[in-house]
VOKE-463595 format. One record per residue (C-alpha): x, y, z; residue number from 1; chain. Coordinates in steps of 0.02 Angstrom, whole numbers, plus 32768, in hexadecimal, padded with zeros to 4 digits. Each point is the difference from the previous one (the first is absolute). Layout:
N
     c1     c2     c3     i   ch
      X      Y      Z   NUM    A
...
end
This chain:
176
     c1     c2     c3     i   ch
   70F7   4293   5895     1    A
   808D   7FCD   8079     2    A
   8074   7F81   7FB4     3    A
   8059   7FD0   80AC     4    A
   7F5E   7FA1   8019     5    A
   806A   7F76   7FAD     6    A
   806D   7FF8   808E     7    A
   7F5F   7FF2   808A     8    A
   7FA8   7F86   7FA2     9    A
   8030   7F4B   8023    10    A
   7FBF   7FAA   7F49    11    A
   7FCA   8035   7F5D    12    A
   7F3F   7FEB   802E    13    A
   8011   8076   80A1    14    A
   8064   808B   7F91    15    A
   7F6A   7FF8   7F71    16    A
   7F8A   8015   808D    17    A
   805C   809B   8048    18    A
   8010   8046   7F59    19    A
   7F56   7FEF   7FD2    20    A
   7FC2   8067   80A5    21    A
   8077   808C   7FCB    22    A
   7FC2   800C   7F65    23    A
   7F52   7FF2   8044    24    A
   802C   8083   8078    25    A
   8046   8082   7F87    26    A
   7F83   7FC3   7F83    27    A
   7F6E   8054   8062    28    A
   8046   80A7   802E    29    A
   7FCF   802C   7F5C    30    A
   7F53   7FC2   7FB9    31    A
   7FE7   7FF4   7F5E    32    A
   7F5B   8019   7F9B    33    A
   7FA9   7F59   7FC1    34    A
   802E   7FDD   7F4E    35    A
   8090   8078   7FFC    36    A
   80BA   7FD1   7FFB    37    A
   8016   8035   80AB    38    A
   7F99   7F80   8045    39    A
   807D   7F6D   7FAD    40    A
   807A   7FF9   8084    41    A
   8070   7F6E   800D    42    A
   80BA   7FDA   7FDA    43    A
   8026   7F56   7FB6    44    A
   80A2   7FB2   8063    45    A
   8075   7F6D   8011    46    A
   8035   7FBB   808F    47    A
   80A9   7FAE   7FF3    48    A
   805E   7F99   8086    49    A
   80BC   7FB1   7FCB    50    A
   802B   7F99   80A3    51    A
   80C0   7FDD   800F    52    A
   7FE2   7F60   8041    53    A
   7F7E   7FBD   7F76    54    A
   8011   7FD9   7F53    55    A
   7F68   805D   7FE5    56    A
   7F8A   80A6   7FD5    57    A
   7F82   802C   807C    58    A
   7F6E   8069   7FA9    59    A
   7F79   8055   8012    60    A
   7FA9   8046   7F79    61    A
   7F73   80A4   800E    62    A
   7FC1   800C   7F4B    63    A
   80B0   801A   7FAA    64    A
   8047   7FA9   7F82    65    A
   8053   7F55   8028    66    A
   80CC   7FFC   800C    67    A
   8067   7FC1   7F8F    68    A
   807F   7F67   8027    69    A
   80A5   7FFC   7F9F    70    A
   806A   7F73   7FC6    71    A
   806B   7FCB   7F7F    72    A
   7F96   804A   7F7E    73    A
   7F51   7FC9   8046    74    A
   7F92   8079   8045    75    A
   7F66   7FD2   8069    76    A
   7F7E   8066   803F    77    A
   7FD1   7FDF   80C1    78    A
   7F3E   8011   7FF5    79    A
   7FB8   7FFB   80B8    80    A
   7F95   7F72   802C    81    A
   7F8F   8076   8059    82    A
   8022   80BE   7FE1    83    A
   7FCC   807A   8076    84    A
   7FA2   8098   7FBA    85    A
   8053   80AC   7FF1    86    A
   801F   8063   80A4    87    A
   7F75   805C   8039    88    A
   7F8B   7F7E   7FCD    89    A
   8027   7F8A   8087    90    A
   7F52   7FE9   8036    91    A
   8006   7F7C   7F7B    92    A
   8083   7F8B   8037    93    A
   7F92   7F9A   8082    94    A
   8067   7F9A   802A    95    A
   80A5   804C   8010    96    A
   809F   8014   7F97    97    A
   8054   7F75   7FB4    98    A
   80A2   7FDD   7FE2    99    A
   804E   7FA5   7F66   100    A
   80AE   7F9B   8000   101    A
   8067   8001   7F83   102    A
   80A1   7FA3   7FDF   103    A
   8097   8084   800A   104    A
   809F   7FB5   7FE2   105    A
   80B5   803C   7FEA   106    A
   8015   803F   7F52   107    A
   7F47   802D   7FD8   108    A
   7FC5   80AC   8001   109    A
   7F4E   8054   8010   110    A
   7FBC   80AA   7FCB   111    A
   7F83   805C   8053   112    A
   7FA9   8075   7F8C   113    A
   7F70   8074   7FF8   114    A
   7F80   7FF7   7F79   115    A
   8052   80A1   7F94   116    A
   8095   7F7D   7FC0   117    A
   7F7D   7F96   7FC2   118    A
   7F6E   807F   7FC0   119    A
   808A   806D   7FA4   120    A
   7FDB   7FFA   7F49   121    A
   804B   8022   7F54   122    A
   7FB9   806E   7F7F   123    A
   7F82   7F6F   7FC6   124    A
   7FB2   800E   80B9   125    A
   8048   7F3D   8029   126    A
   8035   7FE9   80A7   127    A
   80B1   7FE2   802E   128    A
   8036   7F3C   7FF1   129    A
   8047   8006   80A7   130    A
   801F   7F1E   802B   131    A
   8036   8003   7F3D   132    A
   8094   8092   7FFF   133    A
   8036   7FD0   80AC   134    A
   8028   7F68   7FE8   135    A
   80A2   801F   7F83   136    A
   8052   8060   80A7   137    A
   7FC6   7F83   808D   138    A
   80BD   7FBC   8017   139    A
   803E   80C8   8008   140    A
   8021   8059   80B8   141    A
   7F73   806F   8048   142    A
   8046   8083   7FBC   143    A
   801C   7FE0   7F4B   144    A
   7F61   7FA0   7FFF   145    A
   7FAE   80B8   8046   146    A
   8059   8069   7F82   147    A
   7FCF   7F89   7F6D   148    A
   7F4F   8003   8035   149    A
   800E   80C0   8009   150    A
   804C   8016   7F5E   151    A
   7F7D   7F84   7FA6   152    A
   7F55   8059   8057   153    A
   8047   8096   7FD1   154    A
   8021   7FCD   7F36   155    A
   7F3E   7F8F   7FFB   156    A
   7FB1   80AA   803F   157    A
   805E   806B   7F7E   158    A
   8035   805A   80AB   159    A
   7F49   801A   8034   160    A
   8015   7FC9   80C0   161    A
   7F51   8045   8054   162    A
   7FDB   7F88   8084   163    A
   8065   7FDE   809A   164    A
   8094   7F87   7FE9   165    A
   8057   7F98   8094   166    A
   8070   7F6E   7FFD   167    A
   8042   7FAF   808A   168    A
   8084   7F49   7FD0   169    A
   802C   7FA8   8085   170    A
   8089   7F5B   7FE9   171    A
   8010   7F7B   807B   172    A
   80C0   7FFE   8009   173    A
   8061   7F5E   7FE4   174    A
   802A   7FAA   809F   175    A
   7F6E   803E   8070   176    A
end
């Protein structure tokens, strides 16, 4: 897929749309056989918007799991009111995309995440306690929250890492 599409599209909604017919689009140059893996074709994804004149998060979310908001040692979850499904399965959303606002304001942070921070497990086979061990490094920088986070996933799995990992922090800096 073509990520400049972010820079065509003029909202959140219209980007989810174009995504979805790429994926569509490369989807079906290769069939898949009913019932087999193949045939399963969709990527979850989270559409994020930080405007710099808004104390807020713009989101849209495509089957992935919610973001995280950061602040002085709370963490909340930003469940959509209306999630969209996965790309590639856009012949479900009827009636469009929908976008979810969320206060953003100087200080707090938010993680984006995909679903292998939260389904890594220990030895016992129970899932990582993402909200819970986050929250004792939601005052640290991006960075040192990241490497923290890194560190710990890597000690609860016993340095078993077999799913795909991606963290993205983003701070709304004092003052804006």
């Amino acid at each position: 897929m073509k990520f400049e599409a972010a820079h065509d599209a003029p909202d959140l909604p219209h980007l989810a749309r174009r995504l979805e017919t790429s994926m569509s689009r490369h989807a079906s140059q290769y069939p898949g056989f009913p019932g087999s893996e193949i045939a399963e074709r969709f990527i979850t994804a989270l559409l994020a918007e930080i405007p710099d004149d808004e104390p807020v998060v713009k989101t849209v979310t495509c089957g992935h799991p919610p973001p995280l908001l950061l602040h002085r040692g709370e963490v909340r979850e930003l469940q959509p009111a209306d999630p969209s499904p996965p790309l590639n399965l856009g012949m479900l959303v009827s009636d469009g995309y929908h976008v979810d606002l969320a206060p953003f304001h100087p200080g707090e942070q938010i993680l984006l995440y995909t679903d292998g921070v939260t389904e890594t497990r220990d030895r016992s086979g129970a899932f990582y306690p993402f909200a819970a061990r986050i929250r004792s490094w939601s005052g640290e920088a991006p960075h040192q929250l990241l490497d923290h986070l890194h560190r710990d996933l890597i000690a609860y799995s016993g340095g078993e890492l077999d799913d795909d990992i991606a963290v993205l922090v983003a701070r709304r800096r004092l003052g804006s």
